[in-house]
N, C-alpha and C positions, 0 to 999 in steps of 0.2 A: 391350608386349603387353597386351590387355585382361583384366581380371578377370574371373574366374570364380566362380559359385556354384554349388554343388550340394548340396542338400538332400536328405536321406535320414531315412525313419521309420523307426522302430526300436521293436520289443518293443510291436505292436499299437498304434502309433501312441502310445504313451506318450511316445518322445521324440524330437527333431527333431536329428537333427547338418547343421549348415551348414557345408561345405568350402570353404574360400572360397582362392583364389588369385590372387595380386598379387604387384605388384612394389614395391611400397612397403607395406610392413607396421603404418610408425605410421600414414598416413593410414587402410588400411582397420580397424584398431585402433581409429582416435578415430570412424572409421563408425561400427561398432558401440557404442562408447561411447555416441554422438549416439542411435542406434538404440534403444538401449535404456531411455534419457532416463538417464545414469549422471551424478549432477551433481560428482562430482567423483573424473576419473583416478584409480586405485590403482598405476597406473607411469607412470613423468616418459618423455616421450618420448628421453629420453638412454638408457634403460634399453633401450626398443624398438627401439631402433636398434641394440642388440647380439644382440637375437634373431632368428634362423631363423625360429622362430614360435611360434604358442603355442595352447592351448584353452583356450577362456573358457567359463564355466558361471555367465554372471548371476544372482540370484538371481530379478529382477524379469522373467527370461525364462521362469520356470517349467522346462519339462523342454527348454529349448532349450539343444544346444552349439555355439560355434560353433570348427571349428579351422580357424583360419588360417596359412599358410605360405606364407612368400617366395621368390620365384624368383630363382637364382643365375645370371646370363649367362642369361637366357631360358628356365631352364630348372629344373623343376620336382625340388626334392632328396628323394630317394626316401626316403631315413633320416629326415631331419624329417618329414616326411609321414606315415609309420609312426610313428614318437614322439609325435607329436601325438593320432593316433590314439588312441594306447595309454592316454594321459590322459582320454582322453573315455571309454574303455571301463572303466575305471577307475571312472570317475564314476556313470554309468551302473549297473553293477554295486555299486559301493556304497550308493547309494539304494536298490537293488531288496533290500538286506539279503544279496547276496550276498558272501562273507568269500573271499578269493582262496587262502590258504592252507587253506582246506576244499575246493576250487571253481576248483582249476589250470586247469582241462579247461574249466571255459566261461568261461573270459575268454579261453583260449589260441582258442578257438572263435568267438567274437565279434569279438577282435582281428584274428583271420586270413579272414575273412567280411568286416567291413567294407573292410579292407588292399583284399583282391581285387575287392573290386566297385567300391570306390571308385577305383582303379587305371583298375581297365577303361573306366569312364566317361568319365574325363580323359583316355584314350590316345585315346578313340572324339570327346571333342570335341579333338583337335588339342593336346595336353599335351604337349612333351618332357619325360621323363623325364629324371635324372642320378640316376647311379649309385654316383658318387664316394665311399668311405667320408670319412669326419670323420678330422681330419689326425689325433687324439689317441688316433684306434683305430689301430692296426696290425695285418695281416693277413700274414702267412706265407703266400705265393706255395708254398713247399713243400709237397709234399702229406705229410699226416698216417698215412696209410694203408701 
């Protein structure tokens, strides 16, 4: 399946997240490396091959993020996807000098803003979704109620 970018500005054009989506995560990894002129890897490509995916915040990109996430069977993991996220709003939010534990409500806000619209985008360019949790969470089929 082909790769996908999608770029998004944020907070008045202060900062750039590039969603990037592949199926091989070291090659579009050492992209970006190359992209960025990064002369020398901070992970050995044995390490990226154990990850879903990840968010890079180069330094030499200024306020650009980029989070990248592998497709599993064709098809796009909805938890990494949000997880990665979460790292870029993170980032984000802590440059702007905003403290999370003063400031629940706007990362919870941000998080859940980029989530959906970045979602929507990818559904709108042909993205399956997977929905599958992470074997190491367990979910109670019971209801709680």
């Amino acid at each position: 399946m082909k790769n996908k970018t999608l770029t998004l500005k944020i907070k008045n054009d202060k900062y750039k997240l590039a969603i990037c989506i592949t199926d091989d995560l070291v090659k579009m990894v050492k992209k970006i490396q190359i992209k960025i002129n990064r002369k020398k890897p901070l992970e050995t490509k044995k390490e990226i091959k154990t990850w879903n995916g990840v968010a890079l915040y180069p330094s030499r990109c200024g306020k650009k993020i980029f989070v990248v996430v592998k497709r599993r069977k064709g098809k796009l993991p909805v938890s990494t996807l949000t997880h990665e996220i979460l790292h870029a709003v993170g980032k984000i939010l802590r440059e702007s000098d905003i403290n999370y534990y003063e400031n629940k409500e706007t990362f919870a806000c941000l998080d859940g803003e980029l989530n959906a619209f970045v979602m929507s985008k990818l559904i709108n360019l042909g993205e399956k979704l997977s929905y599958k949790s992470h074997e190491g969470i367990k979910i109670s089929k019971k209801s709680i109620i």
